[in-house]
Structures are given as C-alpha cells and as structure tokens.
C-alpha positions as CSV (number, residue, x, y, z in Angstrom):
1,X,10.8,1.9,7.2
2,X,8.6,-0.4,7.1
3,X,6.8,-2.4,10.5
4,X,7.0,-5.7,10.8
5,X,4.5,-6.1,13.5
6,X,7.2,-7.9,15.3
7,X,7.2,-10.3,12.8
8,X,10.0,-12.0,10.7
9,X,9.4,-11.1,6.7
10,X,8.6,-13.8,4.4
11,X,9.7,-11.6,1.6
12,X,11.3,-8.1,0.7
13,X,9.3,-5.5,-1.2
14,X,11.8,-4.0,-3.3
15,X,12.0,-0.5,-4.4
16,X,13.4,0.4,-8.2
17,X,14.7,4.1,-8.4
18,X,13.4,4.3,-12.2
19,X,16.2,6.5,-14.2
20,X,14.6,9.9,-15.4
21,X,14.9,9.7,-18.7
22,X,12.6,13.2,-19.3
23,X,14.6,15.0,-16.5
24,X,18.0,13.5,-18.4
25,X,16.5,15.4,-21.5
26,X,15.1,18.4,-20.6
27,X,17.0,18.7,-16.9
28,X,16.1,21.0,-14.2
29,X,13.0,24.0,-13.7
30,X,10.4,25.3,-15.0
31,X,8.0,22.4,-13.8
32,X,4.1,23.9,-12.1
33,X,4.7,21.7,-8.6
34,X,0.5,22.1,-8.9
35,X,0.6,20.1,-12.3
36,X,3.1,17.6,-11.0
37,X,1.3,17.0,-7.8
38,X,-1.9,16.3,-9.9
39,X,-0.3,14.0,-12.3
40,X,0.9,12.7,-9.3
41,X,-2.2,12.0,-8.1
42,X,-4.0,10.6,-10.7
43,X,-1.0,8.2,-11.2
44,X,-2.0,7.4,-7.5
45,X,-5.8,6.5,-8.1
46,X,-4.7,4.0,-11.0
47,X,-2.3,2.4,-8.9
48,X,-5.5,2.2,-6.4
49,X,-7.1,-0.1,-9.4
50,X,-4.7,-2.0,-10.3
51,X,-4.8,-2.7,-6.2
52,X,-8.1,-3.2,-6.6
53,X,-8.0,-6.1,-9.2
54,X,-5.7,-7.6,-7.8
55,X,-7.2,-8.2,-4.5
56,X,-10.6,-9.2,-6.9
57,X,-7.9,-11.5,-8.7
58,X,-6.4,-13.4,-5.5
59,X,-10.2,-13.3,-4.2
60,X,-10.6,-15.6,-7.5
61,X,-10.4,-19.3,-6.8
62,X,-8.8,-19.8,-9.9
63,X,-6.2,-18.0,-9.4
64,X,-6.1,-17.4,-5.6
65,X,-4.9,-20.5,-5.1
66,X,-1.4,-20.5,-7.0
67,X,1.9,-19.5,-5.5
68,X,1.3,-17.4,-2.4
69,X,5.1,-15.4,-3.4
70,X,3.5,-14.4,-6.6
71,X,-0.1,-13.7,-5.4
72,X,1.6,-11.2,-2.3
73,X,3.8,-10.2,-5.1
74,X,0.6,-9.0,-7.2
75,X,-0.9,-7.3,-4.0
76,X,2.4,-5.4,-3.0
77,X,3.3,-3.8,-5.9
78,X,0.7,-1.1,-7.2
79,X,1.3,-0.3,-2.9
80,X,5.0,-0.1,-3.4
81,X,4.5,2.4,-6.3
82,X,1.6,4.3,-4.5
83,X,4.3,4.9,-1.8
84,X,6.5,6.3,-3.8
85,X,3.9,8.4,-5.5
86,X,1.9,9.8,-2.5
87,X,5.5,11.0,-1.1
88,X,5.8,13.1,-4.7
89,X,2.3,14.6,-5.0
90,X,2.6,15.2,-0.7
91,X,0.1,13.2,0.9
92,X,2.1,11.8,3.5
93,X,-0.9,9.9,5.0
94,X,-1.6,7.5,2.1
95,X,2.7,7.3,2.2
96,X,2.7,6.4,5.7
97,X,-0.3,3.9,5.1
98,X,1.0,2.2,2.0
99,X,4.2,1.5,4.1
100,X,2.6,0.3,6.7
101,X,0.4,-2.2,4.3
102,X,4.1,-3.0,3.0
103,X,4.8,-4.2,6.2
104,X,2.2,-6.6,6.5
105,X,2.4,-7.9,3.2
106,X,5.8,-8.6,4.2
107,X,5.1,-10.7,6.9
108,X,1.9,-12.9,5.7
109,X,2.6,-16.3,4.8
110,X,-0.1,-16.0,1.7
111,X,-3.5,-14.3,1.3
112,X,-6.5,-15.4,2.8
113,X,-9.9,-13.8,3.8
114,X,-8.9,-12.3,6.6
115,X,-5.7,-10.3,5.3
116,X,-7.2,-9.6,2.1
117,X,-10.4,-7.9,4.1
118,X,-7.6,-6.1,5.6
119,X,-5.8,-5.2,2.6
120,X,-9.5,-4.3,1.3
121,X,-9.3,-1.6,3.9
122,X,-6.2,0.1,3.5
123,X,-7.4,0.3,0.0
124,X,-10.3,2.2,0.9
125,X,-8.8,4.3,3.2
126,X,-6.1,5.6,0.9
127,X,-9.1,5.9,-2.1
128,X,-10.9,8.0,0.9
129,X,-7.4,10.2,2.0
130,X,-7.0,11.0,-2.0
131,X,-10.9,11.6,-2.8
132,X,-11.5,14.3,-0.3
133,X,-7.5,15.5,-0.8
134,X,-6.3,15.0,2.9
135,X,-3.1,16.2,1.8
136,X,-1.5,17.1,4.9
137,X,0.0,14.7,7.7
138,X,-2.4,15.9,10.8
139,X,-5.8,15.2,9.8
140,X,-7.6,13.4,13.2
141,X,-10.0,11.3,10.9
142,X,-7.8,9.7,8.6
143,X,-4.7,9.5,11.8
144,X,-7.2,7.5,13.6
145,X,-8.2,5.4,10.8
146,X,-5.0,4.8,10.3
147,X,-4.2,3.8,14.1
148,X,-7.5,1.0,13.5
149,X,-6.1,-0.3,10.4
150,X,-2.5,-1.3,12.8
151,X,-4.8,-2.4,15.2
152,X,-6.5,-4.6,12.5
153,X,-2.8,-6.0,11.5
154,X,-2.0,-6.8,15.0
155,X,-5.0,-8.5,16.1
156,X,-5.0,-11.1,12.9
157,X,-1.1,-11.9,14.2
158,X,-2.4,-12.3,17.7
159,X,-5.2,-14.3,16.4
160,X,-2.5,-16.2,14.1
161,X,-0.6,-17.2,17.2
162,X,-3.6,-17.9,19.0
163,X,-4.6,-20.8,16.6
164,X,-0.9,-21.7,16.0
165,X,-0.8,-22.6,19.9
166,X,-4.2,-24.6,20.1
C-alpha cells in the first residue's frame, strides 16, 4: 500500500492484473524459477528506460509543459509495472521503492525540477539494487538509501507548505 506522505492523492495509479494467456495454454509446472526470475529482471531494467525517457521527456520544454495528469501519468507507469515485476523476480527492495515512488507520484500536483530530481533518484537507486543484484529485503546500504529517498519526499512537502504559507 502505497504512502501518501500524509498527503491527499491527486490521482490513483491503477494496477491491471493482465490475463495469462501462456499459463491459459500451457497451465501449470515445469517452469526454471532461475529463468523466470531473470526474464523477470531484464523486463525490470527496460521498464528502468522507459522511466528514464520519460523523465528526459517531461524534462523537455516541449512537452513538459502539457497536461500535468498525462505527464505524472507517463512517469508512473513503467514504476507501476516495475512494482509488479520486482515482486516476481524477488527483489523486494526495488518493490518496496517503486511503491513508495507511487506514492509520491500520487500526491504531486505536476512535475517540476524538484520532484523530477527526486524521481531521478529512485531511478537510480532501483538501476543500483538490480545492477549489483540486491535481491534480498535486508541489505543496510540500499535500506538506508531507501530511508533518504522518504526523507527526500517529505522534505519537498514540507518545503511545499512552507512556500504555500508565505
């Protein structure tokens, strides 16, 4: 479940349980959890680029400054499907940081600098937890980057409210 940062959403990612049209053919066993977990994975690295461009798209002024819906919209989901495919190939980490990246895409009323350098990092980290295969949930380095990174998302709402009241 997503955090808000105790902040209302703007908008609700929304999750599509896809029908399995192989397992409907070919139904149950006989699938290498190694091979699925790798497939898994490199399905998880292109959803990282098609993060990646479209972070360098909403960073374009020509397109950056359309609707901020479908620019969030853009943003949110190659996350959306990298949380459902970190939770397959189990690296819980990059699950828990793409839901907690939903959660502040959620809440932002549209991208500017600031939430897109954020953005920029929980892109990184996740490229850094898959890179160096951090599979499990426990590693101190990527928990604590993690722990920055909600730091990061708190402050710019602190800092939102902070110019709202001046």
């Amino acid at each position: 479940m997503a955090d808000h940062f105790d902040r209302k959403p703007r908008r609700k990612a929304e999750f599509v349980q896809p029908i399995n049209m192989l397992r409907a053919k070919v139904g149950y066993g006989g699938l290498d959890e190694s091979k699925l977990a790798n497939s898994q994975i490199a399905s998880a690295k292109v959803c990282l680029d098609v993060l990646q461009r479209a972070i360098d798209d909403v960073r374009n002024p020509a397109i950056g400054a359309g609707n901020s819906d479908q620019l969030v919209d853009r943003i949110l989901q190659p996350v959306a499907q990298l949380k459902a495919g970190a939770a397959v190939a189990g690296y819980p980490l990059v699950e828990k940081l793409a839901d907690k990246l939903i959660g502040f895409l959620e809440v932002i009323e549209r991208p500017d600098r600031e939430t897109l350098e954020i953005v920029q990092a929980f892109h990184g980290t996740m490229h850094a937890i898959l890179k160096y295969k951090l599979a499990g949930s426990e590693h101190r380095h990527a928990l604590a980057l993690i722990d920055s990174l909600d730091t990061a998302c708190r402050q710019y709402f602190s800092g939102q409210k902070a110019v709202r009241q001046s």
